[in-house]
N, C-alpha and C positions, 0 to 999 in steps of 0.2 A: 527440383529434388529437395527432400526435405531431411532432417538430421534430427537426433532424439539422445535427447540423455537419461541413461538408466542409472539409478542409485542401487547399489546394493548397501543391503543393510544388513550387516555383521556385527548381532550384539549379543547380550549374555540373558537372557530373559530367569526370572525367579519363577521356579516352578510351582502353583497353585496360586501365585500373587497377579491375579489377571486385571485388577484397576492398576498396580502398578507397572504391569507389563504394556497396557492401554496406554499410559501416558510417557511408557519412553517410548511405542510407537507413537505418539503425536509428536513429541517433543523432536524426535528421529528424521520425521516428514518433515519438519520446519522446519531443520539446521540444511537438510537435502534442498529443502526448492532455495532459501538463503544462497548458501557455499556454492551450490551444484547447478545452478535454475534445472533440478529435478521436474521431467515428465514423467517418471515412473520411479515409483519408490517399493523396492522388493523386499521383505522380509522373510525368516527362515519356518521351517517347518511349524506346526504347533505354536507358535509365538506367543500368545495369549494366555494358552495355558500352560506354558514351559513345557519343555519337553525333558526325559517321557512324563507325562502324570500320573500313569500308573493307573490302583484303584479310585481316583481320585475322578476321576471318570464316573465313576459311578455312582458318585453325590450326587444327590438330588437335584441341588441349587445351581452343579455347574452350569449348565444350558442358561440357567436366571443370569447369570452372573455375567456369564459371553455374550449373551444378549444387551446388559448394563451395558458392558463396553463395548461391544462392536455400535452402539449406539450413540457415546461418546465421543467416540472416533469421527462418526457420520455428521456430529455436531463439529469437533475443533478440530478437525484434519483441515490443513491447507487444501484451498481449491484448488483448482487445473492442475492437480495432480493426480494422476493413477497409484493406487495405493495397491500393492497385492502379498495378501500377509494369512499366514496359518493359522488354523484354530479346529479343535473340535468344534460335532454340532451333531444334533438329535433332528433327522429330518425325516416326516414320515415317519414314527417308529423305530428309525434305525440309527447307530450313530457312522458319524464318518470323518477321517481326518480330510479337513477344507481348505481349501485355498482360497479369499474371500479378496474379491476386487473391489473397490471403493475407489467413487470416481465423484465430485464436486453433491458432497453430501448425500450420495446412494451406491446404498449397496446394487452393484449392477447382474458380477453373477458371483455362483460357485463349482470349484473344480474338488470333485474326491477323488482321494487317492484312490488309484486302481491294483497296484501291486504289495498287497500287507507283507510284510517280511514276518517272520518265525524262527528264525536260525538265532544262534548267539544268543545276544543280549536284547533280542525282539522279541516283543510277545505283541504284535500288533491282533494276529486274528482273534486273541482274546476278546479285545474292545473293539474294533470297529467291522463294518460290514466293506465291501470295497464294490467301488465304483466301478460304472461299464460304461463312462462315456465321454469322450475328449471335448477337451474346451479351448477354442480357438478367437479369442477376444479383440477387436480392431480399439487400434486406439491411436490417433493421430497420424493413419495412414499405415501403420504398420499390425499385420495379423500376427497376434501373440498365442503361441499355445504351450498349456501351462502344465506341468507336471510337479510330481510331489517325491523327494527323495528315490524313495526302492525303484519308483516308474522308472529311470534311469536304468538302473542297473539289471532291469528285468528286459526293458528292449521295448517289450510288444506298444504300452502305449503311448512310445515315442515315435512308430510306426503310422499310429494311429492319428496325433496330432496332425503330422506330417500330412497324412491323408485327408484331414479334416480345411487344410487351407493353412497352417500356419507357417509364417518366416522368421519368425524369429520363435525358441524355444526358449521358456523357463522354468527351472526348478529350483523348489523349496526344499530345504534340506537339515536334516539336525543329523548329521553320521558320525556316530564319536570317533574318537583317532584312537590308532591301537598301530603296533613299529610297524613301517612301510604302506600306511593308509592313504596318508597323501599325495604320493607317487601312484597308488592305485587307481585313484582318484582321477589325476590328470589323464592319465592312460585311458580309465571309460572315457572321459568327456572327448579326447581326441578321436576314439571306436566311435563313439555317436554321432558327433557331427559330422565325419565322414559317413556313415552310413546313410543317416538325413538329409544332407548337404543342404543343413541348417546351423546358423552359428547358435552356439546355447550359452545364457546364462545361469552359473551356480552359485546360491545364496546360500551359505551353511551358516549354523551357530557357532559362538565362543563361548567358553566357560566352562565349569565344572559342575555338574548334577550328583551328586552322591558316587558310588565309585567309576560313573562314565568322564569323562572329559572331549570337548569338542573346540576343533582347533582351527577354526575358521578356514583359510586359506577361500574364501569365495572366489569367485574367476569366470571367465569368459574367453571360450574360444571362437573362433570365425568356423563359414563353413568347411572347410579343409581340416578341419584339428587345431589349426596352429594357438598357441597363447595368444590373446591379446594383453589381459590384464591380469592382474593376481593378487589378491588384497594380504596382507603379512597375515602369518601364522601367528594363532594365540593374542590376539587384539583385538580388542571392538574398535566400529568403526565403520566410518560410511565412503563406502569406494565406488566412483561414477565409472560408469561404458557409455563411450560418447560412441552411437551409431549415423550414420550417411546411408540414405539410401542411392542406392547408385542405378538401380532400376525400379520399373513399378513395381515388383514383387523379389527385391535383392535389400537388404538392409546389413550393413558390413560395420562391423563393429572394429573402433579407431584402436591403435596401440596408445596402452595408458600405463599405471605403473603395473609393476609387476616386482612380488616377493623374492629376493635372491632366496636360492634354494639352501638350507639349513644339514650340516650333520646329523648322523643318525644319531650321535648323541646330544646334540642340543634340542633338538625335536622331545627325544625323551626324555630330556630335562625341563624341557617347559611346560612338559604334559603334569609330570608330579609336580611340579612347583604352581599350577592351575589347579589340580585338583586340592590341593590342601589349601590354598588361599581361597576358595569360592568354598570349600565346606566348612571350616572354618568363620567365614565372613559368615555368609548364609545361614548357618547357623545361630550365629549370634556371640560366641564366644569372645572375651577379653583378649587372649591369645593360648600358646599353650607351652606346656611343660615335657622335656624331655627326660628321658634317662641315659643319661650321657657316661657309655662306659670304660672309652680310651679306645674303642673298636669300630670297624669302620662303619658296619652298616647305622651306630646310632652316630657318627661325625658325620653319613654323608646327610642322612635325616634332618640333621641340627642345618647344615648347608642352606637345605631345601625348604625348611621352617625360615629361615633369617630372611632368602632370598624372596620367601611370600609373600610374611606379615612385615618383616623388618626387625631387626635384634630388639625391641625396647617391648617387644608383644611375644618376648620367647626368654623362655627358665630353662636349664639346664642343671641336672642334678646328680651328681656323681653319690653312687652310695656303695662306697669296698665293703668289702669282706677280709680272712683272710687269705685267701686264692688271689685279690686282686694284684697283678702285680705294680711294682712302682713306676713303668713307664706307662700304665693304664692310667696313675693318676695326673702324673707330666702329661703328657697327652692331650686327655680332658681340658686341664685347665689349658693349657697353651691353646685349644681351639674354643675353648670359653671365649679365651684374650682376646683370641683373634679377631672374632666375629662380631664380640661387643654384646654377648647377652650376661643374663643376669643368671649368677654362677652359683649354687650351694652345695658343699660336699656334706652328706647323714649318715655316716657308718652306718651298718646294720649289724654288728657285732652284736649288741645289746636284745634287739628282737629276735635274731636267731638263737640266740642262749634262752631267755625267756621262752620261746617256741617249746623248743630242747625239753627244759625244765620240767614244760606240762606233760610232755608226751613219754617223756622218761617211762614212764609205771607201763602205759600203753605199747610201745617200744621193748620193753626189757626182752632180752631172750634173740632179739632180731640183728641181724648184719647190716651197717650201714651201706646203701645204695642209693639211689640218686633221687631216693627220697629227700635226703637232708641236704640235696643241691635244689633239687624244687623247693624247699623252703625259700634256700637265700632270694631264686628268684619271686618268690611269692610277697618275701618281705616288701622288698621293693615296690613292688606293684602296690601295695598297700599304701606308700609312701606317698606314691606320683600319684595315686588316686586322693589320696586327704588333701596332698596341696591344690589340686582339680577341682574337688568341692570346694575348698575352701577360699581359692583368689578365681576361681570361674575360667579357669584356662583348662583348654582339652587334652589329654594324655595322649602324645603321637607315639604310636607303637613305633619299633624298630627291625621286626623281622622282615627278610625279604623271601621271594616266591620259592627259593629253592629250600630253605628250613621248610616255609609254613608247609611243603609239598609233602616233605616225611617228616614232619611233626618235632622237628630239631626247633621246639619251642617249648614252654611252659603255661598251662593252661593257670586263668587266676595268678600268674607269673609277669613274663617276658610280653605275652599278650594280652593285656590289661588296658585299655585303653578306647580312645571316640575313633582313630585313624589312623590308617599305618598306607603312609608313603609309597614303602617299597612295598608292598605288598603284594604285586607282580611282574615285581624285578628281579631276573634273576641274579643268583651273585656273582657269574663272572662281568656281568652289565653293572653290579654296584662298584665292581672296581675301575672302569671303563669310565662310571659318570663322575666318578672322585678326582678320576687322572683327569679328563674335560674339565672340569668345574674348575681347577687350579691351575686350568691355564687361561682363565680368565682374570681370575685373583687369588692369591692363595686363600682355599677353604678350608681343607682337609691336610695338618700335619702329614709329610711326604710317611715318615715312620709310622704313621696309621695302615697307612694302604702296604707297604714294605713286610710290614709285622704279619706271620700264620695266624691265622683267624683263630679265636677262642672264647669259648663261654664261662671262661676261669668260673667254674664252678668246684673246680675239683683241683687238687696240686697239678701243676705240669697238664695240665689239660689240652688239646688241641683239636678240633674238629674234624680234624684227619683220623681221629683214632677212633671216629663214630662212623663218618661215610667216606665214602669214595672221595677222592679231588673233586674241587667244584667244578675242573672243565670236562671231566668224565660227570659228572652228577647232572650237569643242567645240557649236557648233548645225551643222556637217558631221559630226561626229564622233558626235554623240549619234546621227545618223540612220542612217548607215553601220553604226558597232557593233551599237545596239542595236536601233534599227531595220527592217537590214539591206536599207536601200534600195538599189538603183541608184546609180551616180552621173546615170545622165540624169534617177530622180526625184529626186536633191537638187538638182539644177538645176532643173528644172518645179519646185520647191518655192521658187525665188530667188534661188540662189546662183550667182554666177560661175562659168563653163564652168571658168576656167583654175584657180582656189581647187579647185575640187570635183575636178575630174581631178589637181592636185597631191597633194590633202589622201589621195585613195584611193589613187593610186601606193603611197606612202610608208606606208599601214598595210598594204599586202597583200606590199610590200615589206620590211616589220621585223618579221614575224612571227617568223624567225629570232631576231631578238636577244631577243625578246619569252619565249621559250620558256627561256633561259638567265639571264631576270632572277631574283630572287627575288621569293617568296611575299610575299603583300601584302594588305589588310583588302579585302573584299571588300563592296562599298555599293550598287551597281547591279542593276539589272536582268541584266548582260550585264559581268563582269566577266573580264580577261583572264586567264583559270584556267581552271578545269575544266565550266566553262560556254563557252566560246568556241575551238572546236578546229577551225582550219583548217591544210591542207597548209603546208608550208617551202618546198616546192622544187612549183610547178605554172605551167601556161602560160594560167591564167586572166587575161583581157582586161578591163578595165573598161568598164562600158558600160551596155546595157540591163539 
């Protein structure tokens, strides 16, 4: 009987950077046969071309260029190793997401993906055509069949591998994390292997793409469900499955290490603290600058900014008014201190008077309303925006998912900025990852989180006197968005006729502003992006 060691490969691939994607797969395979004496080195969905690519698909040169590298590859890839790694590919006229095996310098076959997802944040049937036939690959005595993310979670052509001769299953995978994905996760792969009673390996990405995030956890079950191995959450990184085959057609994969399982809040702390360090880095930026107001959701943001880049790659900028009150400014600075970034308070007294001044004449005749609070927040933005051009750090917004929902933001204001954190978190989860984060280390002054939330825009302000409580606002909110209840079933569900008919108004009314916020970590089910696309301008009525 013989034994086989499989590498999984959990890394962060740069999407459209496919020679440099090329060479951390070479680099990847080397350290695997080294550390690992790797016979199979597994790579994640797409790899080559980062995932997603989007329109980028549609460049000309891509297919040039995957060609360049997969070719590369066929030249410095370590020998007597099976390499099986993702990539688009234009075959016959058609394109298709690939699963490309490399074996001592030849490409030997390719598997496409058979089940394109569409839901959410997929738009696969856009770009690719899908596959109609299982790949069942032998390689040092053991028949591999190979699948590609959705194939999993669709069924049928894990059926079909199965049928085709294969013992061992694998799948490539880039599935972003959004709350309760990785518990989901394990649960198919235990549903699968039991139904195949085939053990399966899962190889997923890490890192951040624009506002997805993908939180590795690769892993391997036996044929029964049970874990064998589990590679850490939010890490790159190369994690072996040591298999025995125990019969001519039984290959039983060894217990290795395995992830201790994480809080639902530390999970969602490492997902925003992923997406803004990989858009940020990836990007290109120096570091970046906040607006630091003495309130929670920009303390816990600054948190999440420090614990990315690190305090000496983050500005934090306190700019009063006179609404601001004095423990907004104690505040601030004390979690400037704490954290160790580079701290400057800019009244904006002086521009909002100057504002004033001009519009005086334009103004005359008119009542002050919350015009002249969207100024103060406008000034600001103007602020964090000069210092952004000007020292090359990016403006991290501060709103989180329950404003941006009914529009408790300022457009050209408060959302001014490259990235906003929270931007699908709700607020009673921003209070939730403040109280977590400090009891790691103190981050977030305790009187930050203690203090009623406010937009000191206005004397005595408080954001109770605009909406509902946030834990009535974001359980209308969680049902609406994600949901996508009625508002007459969020009322048969308990809630106040007049909360429920305000709380919808105001999201089906801010979808406008919502479209011109910036990009933001993406953690739910049903985030405001490329998963939730309703009309601007329609005559829809709330109601049944």
């Amino acid at each position: 009987m013989q034994d086989l060691t499989l590498v999984m490969a959990q890394l962060d691939p740069l999407v459209g950077d496919i020679p440099g994607n090329a060479a951390r797969a070479i680099e990847a395979v080397r350290e695997a046969r080294i550390e690992h004496g790797a016979d199979i080195v597994v790579f994640p969905e797409l790899f080559l071309s980062g995932y997603p690519p989007e329109d980028l698909l549609l460049r000309p040169s891509m297919e040039t260029r995957l060609r360049e590298a997969r070719a590369l590859m066929a030249e410095k890839v370590s020998r007597d190793v099976l390499v099986i790694i993702g990539y688009p590919g234009v075959r016959e006229g058609a394109r298709y997401n690939l699963a490309g095996l490399l074996y001592n310098g030849q490409w030997e076959a390719e598997y496409a993906k058979q089940a394109l997802p569409n839901y959410q944040v997929f738009d696969e049937q856009r770009y690719f055509a899908p596959g109609h036939e299982a790949l069942v690959y032998e390689h040092k005595g053991a028949r591999l069949g190979l699948l590609i993310c959705e194939d999993l979670w669709e069924g049928t052509p894990v059926k079909a591998a199965c049928a085709a001769g294969a013992e061992v299953l694998i799948t490539l995978n880039a599935s972003p994390y959004h709350q309760d994905k990785p518990d989901e996760r394990l649960r198919l792969l235990e549903q699968r292997a039991v139904e195949a009673q085939r053990p399966i390996v899962y190889v997923n990405t890490v890192g951040g793409q624009d506002e997805l995030v993908f939180d590795g956890g690769s892993g391997c079950v036996d044929a029964s469900g049970q874990l064998r191995v589990l590679a850490p959450y939010w890490q790159a990184g190369l994690m072996p499955v040591q298999f025995l085959q125990q019969s001519a057609d039984q290959w039983v994969p060894q217990p290795g290490e395995r992830e201790e399982s994480s809080t639902a809040e530390e999970s969602l702390y490492c997902a925003l603290v992923t997406g803004v360090r990989d858009y940020v880095n990836k990007s290109g930026f120096k570091g970046v600058v906040i607006g630091l107001s003495g309130g929670i959701d920009s303390a816990l943001t600054l948190a999440i900014a420090v614990d990315a880049l690190g305090p000496q790659r983050v500005q934090a900028v306190m700019m009063p008014y006179h609404y601001t009150a004095d423990i907004s400014r104690q505040d601030a600075a004390e979690q400037a201190e704490l954290l160790g970034v580079h701290y400057e308070i800019m009244p904006i007294e002086p521009m909002v008077e100057a504002f004033m001044g001009t519009l005086a004449e334009s103004f005359a005749g008119t009542d002050q309303d919350t015009t002249e609070e969207n100024l103060q927040s406008r000034c600001r933005g103007v602020l964090l925006m000069a210092i952004s051009n000007k020292k090359g750090l990016m403006v991290l917004t501060t709103g989180n998912k329950s404003e941006m929902a009914v529009g408790y933001a300022t457009l050209y204001g408060d959302m001014v900025g490259g990235y906003n954190a929270l931007k699908d978190v709700y607020k009673t989860w921003v209070y939730r990852l403040a109280r977590w984060r400090n009891q790691e280390s103190l981050a977030v002054p305790e009187r930050v989180i203690e203090r009623p939330p406010s937009a000191e825009l206005a004397p005595d302000q408080q954001d109770s006197d605009s909406l509902p409580d946030y834990d009535t606002l974001d359980a209308i909110l969680m049902r609406y968005i994600e949901g996508d209840m009625s508002a007459e079933a969020i009322i048969d569900a308990g809630f106040a006729r007049e909360a429920v008919y305000q709380v919808v108004k105001l999201v089906d009314r801010c979808e406008y502003k919502r479209r011109q916020a910036p990009v933001g970590v993406r953690v739910t089910p049903r985030g405001f992006g490329r998963d939730r696309r309703y009309p601007i301008v329609n005559g829809w009525q709330p109601g049944e």
